[in-house]
Wavefront OBJ file of the C-alpha trace (Angstrom):
o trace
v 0.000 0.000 0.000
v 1.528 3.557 -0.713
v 1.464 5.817 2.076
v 2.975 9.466 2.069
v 2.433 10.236 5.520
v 3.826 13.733 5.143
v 1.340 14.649 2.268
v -1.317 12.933 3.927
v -2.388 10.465 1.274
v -2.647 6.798 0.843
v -3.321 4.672 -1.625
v -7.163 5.558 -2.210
v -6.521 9.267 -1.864
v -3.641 10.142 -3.332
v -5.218 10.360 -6.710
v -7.226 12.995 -5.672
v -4.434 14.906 -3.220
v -3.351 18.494 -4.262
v 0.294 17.547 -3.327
v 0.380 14.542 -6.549
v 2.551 16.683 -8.807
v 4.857 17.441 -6.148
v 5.213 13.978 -5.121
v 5.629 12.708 -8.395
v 8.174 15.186 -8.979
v 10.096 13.857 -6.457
v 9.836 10.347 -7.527
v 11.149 11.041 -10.735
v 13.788 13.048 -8.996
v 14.790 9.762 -6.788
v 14.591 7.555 -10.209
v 16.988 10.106 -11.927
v 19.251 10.052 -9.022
v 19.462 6.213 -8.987
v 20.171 5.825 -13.280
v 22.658 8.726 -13.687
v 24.718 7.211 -10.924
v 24.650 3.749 -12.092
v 24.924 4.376 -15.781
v 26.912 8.007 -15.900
v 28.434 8.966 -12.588
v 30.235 11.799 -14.429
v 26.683 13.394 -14.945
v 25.221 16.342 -12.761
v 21.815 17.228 -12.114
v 20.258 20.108 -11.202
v 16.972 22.707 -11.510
v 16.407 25.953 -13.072
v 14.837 28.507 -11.769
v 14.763 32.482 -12.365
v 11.278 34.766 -12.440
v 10.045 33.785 -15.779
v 11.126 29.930 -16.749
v 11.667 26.756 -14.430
v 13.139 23.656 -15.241
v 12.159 20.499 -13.233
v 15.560 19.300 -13.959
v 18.904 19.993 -15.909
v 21.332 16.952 -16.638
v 24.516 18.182 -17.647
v 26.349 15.232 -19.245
v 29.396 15.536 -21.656
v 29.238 19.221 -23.545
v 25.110 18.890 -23.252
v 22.682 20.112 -21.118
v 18.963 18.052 -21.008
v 15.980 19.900 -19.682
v 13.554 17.616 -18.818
v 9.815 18.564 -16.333
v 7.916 15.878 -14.982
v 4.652 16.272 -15.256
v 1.759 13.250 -14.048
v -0.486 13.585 -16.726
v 0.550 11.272 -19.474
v -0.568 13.652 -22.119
v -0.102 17.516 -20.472
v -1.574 20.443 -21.880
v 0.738 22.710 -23.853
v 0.199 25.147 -21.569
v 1.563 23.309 -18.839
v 5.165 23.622 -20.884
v 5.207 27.263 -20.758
v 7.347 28.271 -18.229
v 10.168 25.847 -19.366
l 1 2 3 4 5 6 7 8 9 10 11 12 13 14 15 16 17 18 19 20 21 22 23 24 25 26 27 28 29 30 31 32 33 34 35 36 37 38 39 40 41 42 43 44 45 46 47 48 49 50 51 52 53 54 55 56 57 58 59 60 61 62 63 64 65 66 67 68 69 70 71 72 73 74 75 76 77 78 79 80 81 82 83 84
């Protein structure tokens, strides 16, 4: 059973729980975490943030940088891109 005691969900209500982004945010954040170390140690990551545009996270890897944002939806509004 999933349990964010902190958010106050479980499973049946965490559907429905105004903190879902933010916790899936930081899921994706502990998954990134776990595959850049295994696979490319060397690899940084990071967020963006200034007034205008946010990025969930910046991998800098090699001579690159990645913007990625997590969002739960699996389809997200365009709208929802605008600030990266």
């Amino acid at each position: 059973m999933y349990r964010s005691f902190v958010a106050g969900t479980n499973d049946s209500t965490i559907l429905d729980s105004p903190h879902l982004g933010h916790l899936w945010e930081t899921f994706v954040l502990s998954e990134l975490r776990k595959s850049l170390f295994l696979r490319h140690p060397e690899a940084t990551l990071w967020f963006y943030r200034d007034q205008q545009k946010e990025a969930d996270f910046v991998i800098s890897y090699g001579s690159k940088l990645y913007l990625l944002d997590a969002k739960w939806k699996e389809i997200p509004p365009q709208s929802a891109f605008k600030n990266l």
